[in-house]
N, C-alpha and C positions, 0 to 999 in steps of 0.2 A: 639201766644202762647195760647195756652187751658190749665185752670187750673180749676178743680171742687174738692170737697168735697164730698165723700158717704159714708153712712153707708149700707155696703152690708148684703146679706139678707143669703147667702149660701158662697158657696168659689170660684165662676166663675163670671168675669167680663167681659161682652162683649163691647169692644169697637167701635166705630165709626170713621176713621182718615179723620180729612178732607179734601178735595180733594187737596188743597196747599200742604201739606206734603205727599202725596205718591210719594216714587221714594226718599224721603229724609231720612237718620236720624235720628230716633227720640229719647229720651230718656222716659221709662214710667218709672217711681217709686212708689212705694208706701209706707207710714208707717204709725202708729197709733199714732195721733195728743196727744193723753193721754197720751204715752210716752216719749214726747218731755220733757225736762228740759231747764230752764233756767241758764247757767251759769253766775255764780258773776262777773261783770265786774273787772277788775285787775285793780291792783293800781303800782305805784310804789316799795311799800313794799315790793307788790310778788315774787319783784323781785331780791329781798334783798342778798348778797351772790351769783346773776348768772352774776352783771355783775362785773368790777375790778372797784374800785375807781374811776379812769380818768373817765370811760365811763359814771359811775355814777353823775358824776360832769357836765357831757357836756349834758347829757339827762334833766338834772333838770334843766340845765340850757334854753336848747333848750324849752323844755315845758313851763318855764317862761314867755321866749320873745313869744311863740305860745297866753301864755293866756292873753298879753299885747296886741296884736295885734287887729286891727278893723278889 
């Protein structure tokens, strides 16, 4: 895998693929790092109302015994 970071200079990128991945492929992406956010990690709470009781009860339960665990 190739992974860089640029700040380009105009609006054309010329790439180089290297020689393993021709004939493969590939995915190119790009987006602007400055627009990335970080989302709040979720809590229980979030969830307050999506799930029904029982399930509610078996998941806190479950989570319990996970943060009991070595």
């Amino acid at each position: 895998m190739v992974r860089t970071v640029i700040t380009p200079e105009n609006t054309n990128i010329l790439l180089s693929i290297p020689e393993i991945y021709v004939g493969k492929t590939i995915e190119i992406t790009y987006l602007a790092l400055d627009e990335l956010t970080q989302q709040p990690k979720k809590t229980l709470g979030d969830f307050w109302g999506v799930l029904s009781e029982e399930e509610g009860r078996l998941l806190k339960e479950h989570t319990q015994r996970a943060r009991t665990e070595i």
